[in-house]
KOLMAR-972022 format. One record per atom (N, C-alpha, C): x, y, z; atom name; residue number from 1; residue in one letter. Coordinates in steps of 0.001 Angstrom, whole numbers. Layout:
[atom [X Y Z] "CA" NUM "a"]
...
***
This chain:
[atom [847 -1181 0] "N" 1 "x"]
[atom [0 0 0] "CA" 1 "x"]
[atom [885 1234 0] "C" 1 "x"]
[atom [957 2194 -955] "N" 2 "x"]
[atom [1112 3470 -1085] "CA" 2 "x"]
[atom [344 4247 -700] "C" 2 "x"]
[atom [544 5186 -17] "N" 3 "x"]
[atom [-376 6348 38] "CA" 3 "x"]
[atom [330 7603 -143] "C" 3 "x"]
[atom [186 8603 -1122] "N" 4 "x"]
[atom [792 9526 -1600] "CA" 4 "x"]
[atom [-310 10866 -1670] "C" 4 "x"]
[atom [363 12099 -1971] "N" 5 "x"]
[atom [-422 13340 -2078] "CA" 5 "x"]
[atom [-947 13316 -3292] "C" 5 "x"]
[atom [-2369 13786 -3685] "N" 6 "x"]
[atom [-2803 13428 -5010] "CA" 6 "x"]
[atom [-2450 14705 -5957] "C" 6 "x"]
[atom [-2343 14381 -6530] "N" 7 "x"]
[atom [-1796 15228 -7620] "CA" 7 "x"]
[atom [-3109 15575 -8940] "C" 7 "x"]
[atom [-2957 16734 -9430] "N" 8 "x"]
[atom [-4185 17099 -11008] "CA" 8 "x"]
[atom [-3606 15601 -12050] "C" 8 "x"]
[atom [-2505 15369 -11757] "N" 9 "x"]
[atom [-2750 14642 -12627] "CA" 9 "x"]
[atom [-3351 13032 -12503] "C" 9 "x"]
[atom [-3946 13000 -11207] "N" 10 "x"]
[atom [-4487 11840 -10702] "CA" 10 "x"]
[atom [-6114 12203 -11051] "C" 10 "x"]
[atom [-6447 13420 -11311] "N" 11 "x"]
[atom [-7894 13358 -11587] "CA" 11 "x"]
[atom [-8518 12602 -12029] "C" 11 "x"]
[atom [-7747 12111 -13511] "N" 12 "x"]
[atom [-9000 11009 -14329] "CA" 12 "x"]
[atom [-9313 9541 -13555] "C" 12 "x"]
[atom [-8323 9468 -12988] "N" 13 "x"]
[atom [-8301 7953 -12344] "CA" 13 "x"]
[atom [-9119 8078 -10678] "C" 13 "x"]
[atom [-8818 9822 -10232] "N" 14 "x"]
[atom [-9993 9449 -9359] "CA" 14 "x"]
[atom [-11527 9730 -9532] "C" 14 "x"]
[atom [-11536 10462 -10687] "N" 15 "x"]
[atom [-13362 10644 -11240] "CA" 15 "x"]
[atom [-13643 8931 -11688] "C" 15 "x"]
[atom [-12857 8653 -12473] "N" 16 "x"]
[atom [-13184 7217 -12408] "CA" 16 "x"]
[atom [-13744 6550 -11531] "C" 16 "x"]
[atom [-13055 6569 -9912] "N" 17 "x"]
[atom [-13674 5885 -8921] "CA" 17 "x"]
[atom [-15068 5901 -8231] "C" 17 "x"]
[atom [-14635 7953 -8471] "N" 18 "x"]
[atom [-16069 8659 -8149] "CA" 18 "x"]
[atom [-17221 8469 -8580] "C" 18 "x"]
[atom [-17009 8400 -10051] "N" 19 "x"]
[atom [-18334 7927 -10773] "CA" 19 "x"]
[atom [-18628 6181 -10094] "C" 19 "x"]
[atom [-17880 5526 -10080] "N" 20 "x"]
[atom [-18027 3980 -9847] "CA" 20 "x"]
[atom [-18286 3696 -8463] "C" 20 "x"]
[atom [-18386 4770 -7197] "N" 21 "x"]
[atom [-18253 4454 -6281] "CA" 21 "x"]
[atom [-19917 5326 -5571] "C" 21 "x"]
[atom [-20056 6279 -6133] "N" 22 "x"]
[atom [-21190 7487 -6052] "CA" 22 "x"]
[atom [-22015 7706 -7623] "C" 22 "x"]
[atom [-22622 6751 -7921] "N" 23 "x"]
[atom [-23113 6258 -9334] "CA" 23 "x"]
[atom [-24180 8058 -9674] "C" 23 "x"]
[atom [-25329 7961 -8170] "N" 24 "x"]
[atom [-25927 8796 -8184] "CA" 24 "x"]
[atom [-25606 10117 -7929] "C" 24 "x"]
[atom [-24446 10520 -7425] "N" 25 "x"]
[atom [-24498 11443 -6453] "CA" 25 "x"]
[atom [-23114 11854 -6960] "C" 25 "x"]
[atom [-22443 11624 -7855] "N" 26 "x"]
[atom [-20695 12148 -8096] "CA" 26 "x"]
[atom [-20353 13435 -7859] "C" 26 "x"]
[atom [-19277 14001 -7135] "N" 27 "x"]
[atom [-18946 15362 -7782] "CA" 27 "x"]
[atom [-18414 15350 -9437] "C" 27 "x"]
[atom [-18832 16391 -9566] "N" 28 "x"]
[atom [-18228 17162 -11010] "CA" 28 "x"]
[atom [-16527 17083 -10881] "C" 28 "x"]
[atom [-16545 16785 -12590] "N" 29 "x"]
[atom [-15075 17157 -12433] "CA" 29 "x"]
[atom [-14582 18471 -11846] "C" 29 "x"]
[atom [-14774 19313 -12252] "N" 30 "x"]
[atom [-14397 21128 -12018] "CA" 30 "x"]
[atom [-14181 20854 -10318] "C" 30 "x"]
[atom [-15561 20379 -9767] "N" 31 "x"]
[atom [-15083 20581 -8312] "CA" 31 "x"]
[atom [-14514 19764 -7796] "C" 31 "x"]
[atom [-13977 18762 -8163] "N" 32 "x"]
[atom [-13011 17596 -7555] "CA" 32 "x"]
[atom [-11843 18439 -7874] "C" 32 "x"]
[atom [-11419 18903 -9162] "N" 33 "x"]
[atom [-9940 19540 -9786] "CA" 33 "x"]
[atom [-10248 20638 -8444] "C" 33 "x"]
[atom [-10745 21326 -8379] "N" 34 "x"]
[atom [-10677 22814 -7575] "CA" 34 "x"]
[atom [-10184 22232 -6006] "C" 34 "x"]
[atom [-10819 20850 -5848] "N" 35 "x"]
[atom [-10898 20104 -4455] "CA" 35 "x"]
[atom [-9463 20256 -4001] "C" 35 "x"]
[atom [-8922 19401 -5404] "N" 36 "x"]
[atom [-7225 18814 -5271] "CA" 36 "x"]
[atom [-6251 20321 -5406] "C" 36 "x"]
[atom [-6995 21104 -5799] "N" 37 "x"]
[atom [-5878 22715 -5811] "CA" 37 "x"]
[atom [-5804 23271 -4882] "C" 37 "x"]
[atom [-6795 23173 -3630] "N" 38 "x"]
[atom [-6927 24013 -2330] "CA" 38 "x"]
[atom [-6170 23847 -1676] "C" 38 "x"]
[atom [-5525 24976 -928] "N" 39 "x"]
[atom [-4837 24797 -483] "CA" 39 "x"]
[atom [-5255 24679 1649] "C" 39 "x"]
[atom [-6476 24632 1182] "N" 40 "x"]
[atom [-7028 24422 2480] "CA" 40 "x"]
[atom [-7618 23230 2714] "C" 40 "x"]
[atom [-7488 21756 1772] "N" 41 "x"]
[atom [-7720 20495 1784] "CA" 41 "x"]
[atom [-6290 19676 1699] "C" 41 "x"]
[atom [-6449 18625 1850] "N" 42 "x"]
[atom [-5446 17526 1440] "CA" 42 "x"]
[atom [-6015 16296 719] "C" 42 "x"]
[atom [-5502 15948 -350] "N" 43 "x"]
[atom [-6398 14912 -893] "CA" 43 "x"]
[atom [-5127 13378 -1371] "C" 43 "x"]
[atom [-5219 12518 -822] "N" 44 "x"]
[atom [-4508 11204 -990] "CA" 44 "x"]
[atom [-5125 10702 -1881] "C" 44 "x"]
[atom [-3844 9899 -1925] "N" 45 "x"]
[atom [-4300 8228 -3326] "CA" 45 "x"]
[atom [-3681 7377 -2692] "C" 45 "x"]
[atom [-4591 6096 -3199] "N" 46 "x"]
[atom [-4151 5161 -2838] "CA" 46 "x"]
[atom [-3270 4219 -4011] "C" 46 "x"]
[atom [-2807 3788 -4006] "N" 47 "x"]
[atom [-1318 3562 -5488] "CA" 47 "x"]
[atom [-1599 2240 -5022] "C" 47 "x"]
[atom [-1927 1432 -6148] "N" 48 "x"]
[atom [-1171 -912 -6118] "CA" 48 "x"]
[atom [-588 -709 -7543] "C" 48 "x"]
[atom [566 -1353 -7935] "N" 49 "x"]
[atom [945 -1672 -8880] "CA" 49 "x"]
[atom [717 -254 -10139] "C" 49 "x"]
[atom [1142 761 -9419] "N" 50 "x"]
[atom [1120 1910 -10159] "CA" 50 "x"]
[atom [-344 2493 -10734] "C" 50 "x"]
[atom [-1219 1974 -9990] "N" 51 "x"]
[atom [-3074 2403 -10270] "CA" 51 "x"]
[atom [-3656 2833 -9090] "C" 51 "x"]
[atom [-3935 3970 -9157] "N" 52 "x"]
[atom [-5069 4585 -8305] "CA" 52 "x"]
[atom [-6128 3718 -7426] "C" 52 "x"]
[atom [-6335 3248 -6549] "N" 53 "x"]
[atom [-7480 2147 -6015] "CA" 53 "x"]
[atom [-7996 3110 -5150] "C" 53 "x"]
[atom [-7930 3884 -4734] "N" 54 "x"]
[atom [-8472 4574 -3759] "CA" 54 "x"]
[atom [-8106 5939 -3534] "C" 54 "x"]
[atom [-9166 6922 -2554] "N" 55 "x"]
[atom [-8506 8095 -2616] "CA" 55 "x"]
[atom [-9142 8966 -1072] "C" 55 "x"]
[atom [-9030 9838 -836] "N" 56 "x"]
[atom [-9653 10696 183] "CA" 56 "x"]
[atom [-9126 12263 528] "C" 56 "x"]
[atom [-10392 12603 953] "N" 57 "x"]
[atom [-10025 14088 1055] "CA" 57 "x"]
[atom [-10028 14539 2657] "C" 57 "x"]
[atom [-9386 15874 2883] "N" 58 "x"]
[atom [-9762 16299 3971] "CA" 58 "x"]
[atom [-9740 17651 4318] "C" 58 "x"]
[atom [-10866 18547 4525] "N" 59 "x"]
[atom [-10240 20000 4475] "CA" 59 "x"]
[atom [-10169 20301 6526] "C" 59 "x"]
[atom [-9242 21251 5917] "N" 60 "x"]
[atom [-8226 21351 7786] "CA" 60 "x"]
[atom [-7938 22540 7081] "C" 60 "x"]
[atom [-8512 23824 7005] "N" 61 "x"]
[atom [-7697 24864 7251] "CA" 61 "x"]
[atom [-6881 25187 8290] "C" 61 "x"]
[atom [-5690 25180 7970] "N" 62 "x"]
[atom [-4411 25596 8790] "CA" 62 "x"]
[atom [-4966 26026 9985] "C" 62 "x"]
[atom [-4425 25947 11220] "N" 63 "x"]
[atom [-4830 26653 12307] "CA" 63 "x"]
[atom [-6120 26718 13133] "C" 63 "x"]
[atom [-6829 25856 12232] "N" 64 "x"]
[atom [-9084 25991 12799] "CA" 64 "x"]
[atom [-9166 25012 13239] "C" 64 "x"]
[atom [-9731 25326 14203] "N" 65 "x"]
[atom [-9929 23683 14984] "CA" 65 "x"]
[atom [-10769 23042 14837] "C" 65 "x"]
[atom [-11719 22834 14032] "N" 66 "x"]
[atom [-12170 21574 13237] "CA" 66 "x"]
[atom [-11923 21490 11846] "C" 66 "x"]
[atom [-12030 20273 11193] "N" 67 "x"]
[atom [-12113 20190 9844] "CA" 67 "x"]
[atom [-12810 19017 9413] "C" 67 "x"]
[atom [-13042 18296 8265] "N" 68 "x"]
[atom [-14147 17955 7594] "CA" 68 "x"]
[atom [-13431 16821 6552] "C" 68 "x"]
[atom [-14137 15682 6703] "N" 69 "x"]
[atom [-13851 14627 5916] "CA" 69 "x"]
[atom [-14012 14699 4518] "C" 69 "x"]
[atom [-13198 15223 3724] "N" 70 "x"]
[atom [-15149 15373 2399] "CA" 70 "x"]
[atom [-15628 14227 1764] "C" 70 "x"]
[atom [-14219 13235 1344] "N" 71 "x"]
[atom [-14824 11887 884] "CA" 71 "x"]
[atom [-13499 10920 802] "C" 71 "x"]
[atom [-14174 9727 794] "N" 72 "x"]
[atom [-13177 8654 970] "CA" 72 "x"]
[atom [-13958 7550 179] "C" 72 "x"]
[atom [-13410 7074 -1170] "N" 73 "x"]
[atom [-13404 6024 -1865] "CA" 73 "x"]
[atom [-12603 4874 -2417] "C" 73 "x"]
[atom [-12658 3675 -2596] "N" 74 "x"]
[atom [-11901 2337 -2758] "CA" 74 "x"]
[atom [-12247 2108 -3820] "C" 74 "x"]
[atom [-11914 1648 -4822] "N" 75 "x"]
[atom [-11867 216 -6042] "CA" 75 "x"]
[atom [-12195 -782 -5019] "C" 75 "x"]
[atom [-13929 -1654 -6011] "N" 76 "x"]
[atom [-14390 -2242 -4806] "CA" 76 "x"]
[atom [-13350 -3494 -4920] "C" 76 "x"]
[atom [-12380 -3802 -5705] "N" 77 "x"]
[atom [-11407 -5000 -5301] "CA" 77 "x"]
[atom [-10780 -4499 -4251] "C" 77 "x"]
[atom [-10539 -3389 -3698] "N" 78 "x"]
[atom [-9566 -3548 -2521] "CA" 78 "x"]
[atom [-10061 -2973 -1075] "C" 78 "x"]
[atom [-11758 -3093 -1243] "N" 79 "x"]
[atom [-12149 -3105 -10] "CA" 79 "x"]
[atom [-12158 -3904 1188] "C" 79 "x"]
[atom [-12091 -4077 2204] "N" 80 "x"]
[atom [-12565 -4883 3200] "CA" 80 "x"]
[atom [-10824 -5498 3922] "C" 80 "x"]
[atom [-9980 -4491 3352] "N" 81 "x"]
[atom [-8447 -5092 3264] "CA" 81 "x"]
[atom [-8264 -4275 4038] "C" 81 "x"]
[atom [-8316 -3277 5300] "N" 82 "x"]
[atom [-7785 -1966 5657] "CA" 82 "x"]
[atom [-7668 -909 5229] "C" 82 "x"]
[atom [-7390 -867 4005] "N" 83 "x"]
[atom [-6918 278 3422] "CA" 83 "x"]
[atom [-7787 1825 3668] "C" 83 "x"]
[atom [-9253 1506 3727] "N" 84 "x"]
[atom [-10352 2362 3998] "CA" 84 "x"]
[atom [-9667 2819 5400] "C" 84 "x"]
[atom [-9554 2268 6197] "N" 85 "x"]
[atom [-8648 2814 7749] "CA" 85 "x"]
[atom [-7727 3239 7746] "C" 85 "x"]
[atom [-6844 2614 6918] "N" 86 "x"]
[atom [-5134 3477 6428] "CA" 86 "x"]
[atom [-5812 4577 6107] "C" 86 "x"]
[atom [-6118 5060 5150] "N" 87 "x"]
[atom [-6650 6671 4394] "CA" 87 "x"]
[atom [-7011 7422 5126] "C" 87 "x"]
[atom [-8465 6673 5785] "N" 88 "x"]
[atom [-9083 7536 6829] "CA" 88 "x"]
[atom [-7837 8247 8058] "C" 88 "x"]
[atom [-7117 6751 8734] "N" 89 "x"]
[atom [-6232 7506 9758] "CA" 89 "x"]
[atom [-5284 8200 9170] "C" 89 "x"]
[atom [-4704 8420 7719] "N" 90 "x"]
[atom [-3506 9186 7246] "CA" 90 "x"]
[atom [-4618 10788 6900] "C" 90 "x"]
[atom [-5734 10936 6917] "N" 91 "x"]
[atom [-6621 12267 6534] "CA" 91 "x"]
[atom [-6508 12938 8279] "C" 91 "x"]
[atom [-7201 12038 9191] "N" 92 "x"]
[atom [-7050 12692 10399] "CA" 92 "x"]
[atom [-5695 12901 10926] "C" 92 "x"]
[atom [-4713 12462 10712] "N" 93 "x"]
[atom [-3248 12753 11056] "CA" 93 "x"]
[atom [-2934 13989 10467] "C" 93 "x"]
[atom [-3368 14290 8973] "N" 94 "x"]
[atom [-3280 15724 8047] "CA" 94 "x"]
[atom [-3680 16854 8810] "C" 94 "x"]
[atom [-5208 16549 9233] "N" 95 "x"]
[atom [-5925 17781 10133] "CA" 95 "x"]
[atom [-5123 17854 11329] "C" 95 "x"]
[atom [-5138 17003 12321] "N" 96 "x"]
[atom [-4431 17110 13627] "CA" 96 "x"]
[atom [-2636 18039 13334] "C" 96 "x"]
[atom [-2282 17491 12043] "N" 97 "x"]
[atom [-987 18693 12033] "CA" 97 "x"]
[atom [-1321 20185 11506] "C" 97 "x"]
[atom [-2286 20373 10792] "N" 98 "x"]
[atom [-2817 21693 10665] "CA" 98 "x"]
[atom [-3407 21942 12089] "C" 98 "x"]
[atom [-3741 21667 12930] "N" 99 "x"]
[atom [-3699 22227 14237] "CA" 99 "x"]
[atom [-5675 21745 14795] "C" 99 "x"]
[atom [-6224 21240 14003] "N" 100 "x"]
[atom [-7585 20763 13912] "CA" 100 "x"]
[atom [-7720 19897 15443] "C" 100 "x"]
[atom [-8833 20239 16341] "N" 101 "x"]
[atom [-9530 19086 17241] "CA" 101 "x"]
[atom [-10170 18392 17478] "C" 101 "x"]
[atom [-11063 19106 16113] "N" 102 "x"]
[atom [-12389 18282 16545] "CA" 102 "x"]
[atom [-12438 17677 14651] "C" 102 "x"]
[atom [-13091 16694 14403] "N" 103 "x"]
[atom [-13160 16485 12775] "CA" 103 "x"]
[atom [-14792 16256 12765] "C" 103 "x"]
[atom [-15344 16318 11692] "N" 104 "x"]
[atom [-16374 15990 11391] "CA" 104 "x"]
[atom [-16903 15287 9720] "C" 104 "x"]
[atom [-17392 14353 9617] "N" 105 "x"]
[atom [-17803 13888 8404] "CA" 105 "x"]
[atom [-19695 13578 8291] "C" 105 "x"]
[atom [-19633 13413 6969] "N" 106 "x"]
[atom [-21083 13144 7021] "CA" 106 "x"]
[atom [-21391 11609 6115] "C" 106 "x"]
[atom [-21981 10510 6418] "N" 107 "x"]
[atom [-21986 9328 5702] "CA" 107 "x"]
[atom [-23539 8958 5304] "C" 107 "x"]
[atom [-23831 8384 4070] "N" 108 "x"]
[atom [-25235 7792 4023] "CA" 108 "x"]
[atom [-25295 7128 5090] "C" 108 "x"]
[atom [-26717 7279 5722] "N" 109 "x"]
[atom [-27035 6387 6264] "CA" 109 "x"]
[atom [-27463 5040 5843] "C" 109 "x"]
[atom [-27311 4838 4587] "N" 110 "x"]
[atom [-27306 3552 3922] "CA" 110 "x"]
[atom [-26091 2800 3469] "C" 110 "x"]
[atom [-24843 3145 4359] "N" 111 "x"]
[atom [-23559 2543 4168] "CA" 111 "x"]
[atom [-23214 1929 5617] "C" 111 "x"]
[atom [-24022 996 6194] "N" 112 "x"]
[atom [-23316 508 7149] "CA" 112 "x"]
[atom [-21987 258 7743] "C" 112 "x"]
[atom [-21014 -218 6283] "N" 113 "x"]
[atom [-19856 -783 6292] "CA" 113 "x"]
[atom [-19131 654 6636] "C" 113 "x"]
[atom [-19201 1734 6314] "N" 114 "x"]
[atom [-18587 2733 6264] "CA" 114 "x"]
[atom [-18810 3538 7487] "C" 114 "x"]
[atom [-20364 3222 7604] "N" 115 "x"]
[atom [-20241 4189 9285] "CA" 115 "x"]
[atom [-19755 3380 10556] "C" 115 "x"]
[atom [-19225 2070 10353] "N" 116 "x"]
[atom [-18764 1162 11408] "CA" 116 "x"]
[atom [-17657 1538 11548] "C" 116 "x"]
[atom [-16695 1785 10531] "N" 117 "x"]
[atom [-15282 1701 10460] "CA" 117 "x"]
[atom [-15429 3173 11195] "C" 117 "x"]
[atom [-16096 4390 10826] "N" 118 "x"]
[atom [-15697 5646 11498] "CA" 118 "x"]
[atom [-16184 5175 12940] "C" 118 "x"]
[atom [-17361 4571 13646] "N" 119 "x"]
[atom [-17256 4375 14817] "CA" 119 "x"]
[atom [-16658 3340 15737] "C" 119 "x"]
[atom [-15787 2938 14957] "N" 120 "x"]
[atom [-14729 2108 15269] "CA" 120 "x"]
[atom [-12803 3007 16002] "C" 120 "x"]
[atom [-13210 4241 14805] "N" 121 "x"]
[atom [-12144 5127 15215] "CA" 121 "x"]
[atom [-12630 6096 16379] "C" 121 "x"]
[atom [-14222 6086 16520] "N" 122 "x"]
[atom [-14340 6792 17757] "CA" 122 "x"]
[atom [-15513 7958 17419] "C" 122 "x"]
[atom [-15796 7699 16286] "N" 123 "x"]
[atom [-16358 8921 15418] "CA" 123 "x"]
[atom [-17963 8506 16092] "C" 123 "x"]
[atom [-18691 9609 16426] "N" 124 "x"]
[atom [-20299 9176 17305] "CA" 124 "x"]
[atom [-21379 10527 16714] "C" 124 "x"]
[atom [-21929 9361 16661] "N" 125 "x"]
[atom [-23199 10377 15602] "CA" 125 "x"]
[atom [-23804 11315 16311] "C" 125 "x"]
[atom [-23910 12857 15802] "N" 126 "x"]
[atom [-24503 13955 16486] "CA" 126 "x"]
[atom [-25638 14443 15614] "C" 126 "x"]
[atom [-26109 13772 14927] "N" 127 "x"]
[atom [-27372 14439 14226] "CA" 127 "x"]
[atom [-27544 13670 12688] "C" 127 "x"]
[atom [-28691 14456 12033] "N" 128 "x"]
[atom [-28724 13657 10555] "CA" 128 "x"]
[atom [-29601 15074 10135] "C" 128 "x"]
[atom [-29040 14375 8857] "N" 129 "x"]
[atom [-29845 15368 7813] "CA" 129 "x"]
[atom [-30828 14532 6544] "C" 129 "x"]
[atom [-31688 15054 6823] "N" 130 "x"]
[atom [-32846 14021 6156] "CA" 130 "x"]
[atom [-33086 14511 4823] "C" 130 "x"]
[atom [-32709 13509 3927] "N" 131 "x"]
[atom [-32806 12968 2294] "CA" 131 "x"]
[atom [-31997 13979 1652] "C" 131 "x"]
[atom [-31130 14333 2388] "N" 132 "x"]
[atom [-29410 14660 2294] "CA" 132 "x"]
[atom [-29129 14434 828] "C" 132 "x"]
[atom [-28936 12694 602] "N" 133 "x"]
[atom [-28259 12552 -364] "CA" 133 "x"]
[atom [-29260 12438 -1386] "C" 133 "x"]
[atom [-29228 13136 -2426] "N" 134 "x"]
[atom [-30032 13298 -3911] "CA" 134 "x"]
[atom [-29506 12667 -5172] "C" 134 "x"]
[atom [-30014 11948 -5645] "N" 135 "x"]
[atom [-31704 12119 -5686] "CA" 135 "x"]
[atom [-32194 10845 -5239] "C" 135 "x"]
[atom [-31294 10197 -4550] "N" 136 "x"]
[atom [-31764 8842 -3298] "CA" 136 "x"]
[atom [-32501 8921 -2364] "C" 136 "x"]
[atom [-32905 10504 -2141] "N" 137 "x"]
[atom [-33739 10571 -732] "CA" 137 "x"]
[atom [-32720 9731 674] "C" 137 "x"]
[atom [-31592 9670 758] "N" 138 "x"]
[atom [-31076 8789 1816] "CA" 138 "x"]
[atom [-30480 9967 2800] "C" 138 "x"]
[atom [-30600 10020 4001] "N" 139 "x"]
[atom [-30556 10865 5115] "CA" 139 "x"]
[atom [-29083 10454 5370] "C" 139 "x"]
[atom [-28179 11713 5683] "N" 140 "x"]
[atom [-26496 12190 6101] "CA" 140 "x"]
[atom [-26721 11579 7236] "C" 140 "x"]
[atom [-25865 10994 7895] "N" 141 "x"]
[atom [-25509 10857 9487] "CA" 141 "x"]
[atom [-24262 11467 9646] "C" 141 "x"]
[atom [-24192 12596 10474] "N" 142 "x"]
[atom [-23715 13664 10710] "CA" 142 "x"]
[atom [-22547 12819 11929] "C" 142 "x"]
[atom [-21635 13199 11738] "N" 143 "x"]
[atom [-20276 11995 12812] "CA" 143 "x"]
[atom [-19611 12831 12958] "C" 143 "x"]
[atom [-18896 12978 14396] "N" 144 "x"]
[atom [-17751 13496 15194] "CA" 144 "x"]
[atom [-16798 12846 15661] "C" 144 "x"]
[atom [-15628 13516 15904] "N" 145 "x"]
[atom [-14351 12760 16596] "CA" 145 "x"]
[atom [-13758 13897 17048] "C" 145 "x"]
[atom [-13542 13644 18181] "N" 146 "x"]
[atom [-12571 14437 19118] "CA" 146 "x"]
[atom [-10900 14102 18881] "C" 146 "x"]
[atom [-10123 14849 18105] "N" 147 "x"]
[atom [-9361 14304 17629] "CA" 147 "x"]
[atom [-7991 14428 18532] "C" 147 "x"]
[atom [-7865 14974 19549] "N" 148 "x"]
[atom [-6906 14830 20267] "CA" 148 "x"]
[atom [-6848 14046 21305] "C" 148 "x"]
[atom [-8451 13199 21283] "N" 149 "x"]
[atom [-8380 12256 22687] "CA" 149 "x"]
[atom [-8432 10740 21582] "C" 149 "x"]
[atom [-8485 11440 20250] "N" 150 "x"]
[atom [-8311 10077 19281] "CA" 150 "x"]
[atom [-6441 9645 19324] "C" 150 "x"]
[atom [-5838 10946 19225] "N" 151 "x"]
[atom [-3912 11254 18811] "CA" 151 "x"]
[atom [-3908 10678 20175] "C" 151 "x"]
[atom [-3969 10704 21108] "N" 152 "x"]
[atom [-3860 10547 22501] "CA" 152 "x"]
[atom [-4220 8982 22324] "C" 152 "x"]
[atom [-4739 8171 22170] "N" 153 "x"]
[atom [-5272 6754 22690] "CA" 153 "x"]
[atom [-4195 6354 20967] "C" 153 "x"]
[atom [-3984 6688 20277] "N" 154 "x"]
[atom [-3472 6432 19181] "CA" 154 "x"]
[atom [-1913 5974 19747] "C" 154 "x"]
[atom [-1234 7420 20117] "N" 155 "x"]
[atom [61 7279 20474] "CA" 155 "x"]
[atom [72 6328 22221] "C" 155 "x"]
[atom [-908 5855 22554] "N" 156 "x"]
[atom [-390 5121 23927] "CA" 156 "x"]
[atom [-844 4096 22933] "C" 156 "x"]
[atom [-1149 3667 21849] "N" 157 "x"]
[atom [-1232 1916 21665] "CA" 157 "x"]
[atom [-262 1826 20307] "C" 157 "x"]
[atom [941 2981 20492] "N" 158 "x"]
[atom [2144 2849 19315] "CA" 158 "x"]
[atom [1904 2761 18176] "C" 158 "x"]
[atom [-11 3255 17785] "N" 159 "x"]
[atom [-245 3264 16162] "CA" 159 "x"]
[atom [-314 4402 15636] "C" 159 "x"]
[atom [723 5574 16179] "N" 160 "x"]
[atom [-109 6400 15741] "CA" 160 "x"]
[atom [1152 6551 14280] "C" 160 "x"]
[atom [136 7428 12756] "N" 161 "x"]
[atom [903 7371 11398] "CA" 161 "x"]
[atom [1332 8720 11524] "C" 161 "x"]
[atom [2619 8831 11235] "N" 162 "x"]
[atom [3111 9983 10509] "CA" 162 "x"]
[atom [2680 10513 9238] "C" 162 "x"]
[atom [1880 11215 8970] "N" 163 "x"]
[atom [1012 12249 7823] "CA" 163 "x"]
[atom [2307 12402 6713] "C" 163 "x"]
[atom [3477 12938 7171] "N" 164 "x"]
[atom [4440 13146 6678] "CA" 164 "x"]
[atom [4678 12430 5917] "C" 164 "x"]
[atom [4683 10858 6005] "N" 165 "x"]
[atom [5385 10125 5539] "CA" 165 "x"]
[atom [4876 9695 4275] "C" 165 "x"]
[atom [3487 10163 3870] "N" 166 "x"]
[atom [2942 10182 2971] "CA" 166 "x"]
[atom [3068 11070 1960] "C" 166 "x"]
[atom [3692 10866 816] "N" 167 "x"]
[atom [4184 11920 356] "CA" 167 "x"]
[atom [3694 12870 -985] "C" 167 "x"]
***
C-alpha cells in the first residue's frame, strides 16, 4: 500500500472511482480539480501496482480547529483489506498537524460498512440530515471525533501514522 499526495494529474483515475463508487451522487469534475488545488484540503491516493485504487479528502484549514472529511473512496477489489482505515487515519493525522480538534464527516445512512469503520475510530453520531443525499432521498448521518483524545489513545497503543510520511 502506497499512500501519496494526489496530484491534477491523478484526476482522471480518481473521477473514475467517483463515478463507480457514487453512481448517483458524483462530484463534477471542475469541483473535484478545484478540491485537489486548495490549499485548504489535502487529498490522498491510494497507489497498487502503479493504479489509483483509492482516494480521500480532507479540508483542515491551517490553524481551525475543526475540519471535515469530504470523501473517501476504494476500487471495490480492494475493499474490506484496511486500506479504507489506512486513508481515513492518514486524513485525520493531516488535520491534527494543521492544528484541527475536533473532525467531522457526514456518511449515508445507507452505508453501514462505512459508518462502522468511522465508529470504530471513535467517530459518534450527532445528528442527521434528512434525504441529504439526492436524488436517493437517503438521510447524512452527521459523525464526530474528538481528535486529540483520538492522537492521545493512538500514540499510547504505538499506532499512531506519521502524515508526513505520505508523500
Amino acid at each position: 500500500m502506497t499512500l501519496r499526495t494526489a496530484t491534477a494529474g491523478d484526476l482522471t483515475a480518481i473521477m473514475d472511482l467517483e463515478r463507480t463508487s457514487f453512481p448517483t451522487d458524483a462530484w463534477s469534475e471542475p469541483m473535484m480539480q478545484s478540491e485537489l488545488a486548495s490549499p485548504h484540503g489535502r487529498y490522498l491516493v491510494d497507489v497498487e501496482a502503479g493504479r489509483v485504487i483509492g482516494y480521500g479528502g480532507v479540508r483542515a484549514v491551517q490553524g481551525s480547529a475543526d475540519a471535515d472529511i469530504q470523501t473517501i473512496a476504494l476500487a471495490e477489489a480492494a475493499r474490506g483489506r484496511g486500506r479504507g482505515r489506512t486513508l481515513l487515519r492518514a486524513l485525520l493525522e493531516v488535520a491534527r498537524e494543521r492544528g484541527a480538534r475536533e473532525m467531522f464527516l457526514e456518511v449515508r445512512a445507507d452505508n453501514p460498512v462505512a459508518t462502522a469503520l468511522y465508529a470504530s475510530e471513535g467517530f459518534v453520531e450527532i445528528g442527521r440530515r434528512p434525504r441529504y443525499y439526492q436524488p436517493d432521498d437517503v438521510d447524512a448521518v452527521i459523525m464526530t471525533l474528538d481528535l486529540v483524545a483520538w492522537a492521545a489513545h493512538r500514540a499510547a497503543d504505538g499506532t499512531a501514522l506519521d502524515a508526513g510520511a505520505c508523500s
